[in-house]
C-alpha positions, 0 to 999 in steps of 0.5 A: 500500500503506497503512504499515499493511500493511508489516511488519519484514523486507519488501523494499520499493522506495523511488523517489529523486528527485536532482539532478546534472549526470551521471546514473547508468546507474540513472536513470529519467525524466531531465529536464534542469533548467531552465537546463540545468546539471544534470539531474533524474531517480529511482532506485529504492532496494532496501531493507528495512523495520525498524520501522513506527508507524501514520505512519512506517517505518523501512528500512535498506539493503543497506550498513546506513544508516537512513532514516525515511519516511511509511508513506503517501509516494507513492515507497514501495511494496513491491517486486514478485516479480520485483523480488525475484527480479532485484535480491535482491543489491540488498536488504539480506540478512536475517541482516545486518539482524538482527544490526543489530536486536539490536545497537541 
């Protein structure tokens, strides 16, 4: 999906990759680093988008935080029907995000 098409209020999933020596219950495709102390793995981040630009866009999680990324980063996309429709107490709710929008 081009960042173009994303507009404020969306839900979008956002795949982070981290680094620990135990993995959450979340984690997906977990490999075990190369000298063995730690592992790789992604997990996918519920979130909600606040602003876009033709090159960024902003989102904002379900706790408040705000994190800025390409519109064309390989690890954002928009989230899916059933995606929505399992995880929705996992995305922000939108009355919260906008009291957050007017309060900036």
């Amino acid at each position: 999906m081009d960042g173009q098409c994303y507009r404020p209020g969306d839900w979008v999933v956002y795949r982070k990759v981290k680094h620990s020596p135990s993995p959450g219950p979340r984690a997906k495709d977990v490999t075990p680093e190369p000298k063995g102390e730690a592992y790789s793995y992604c997990v996918d981040k519920f979130w909600m988008v606040r602003t876009t630009d033709d090159r960024s866009v902003e989102l904002v999680t379900r706790r408040g935080k705000h994190h800025i990324v390409d519109a064309d980063d390989p690890n954002l996309r928009a989230a899916s029907w059933w995606e929505r429709l399992l995880f929705r107490d996992r995305f922000p709710q939108a009355a919260s995000s906008l009291a957050a929008r007017t309060a900036v």
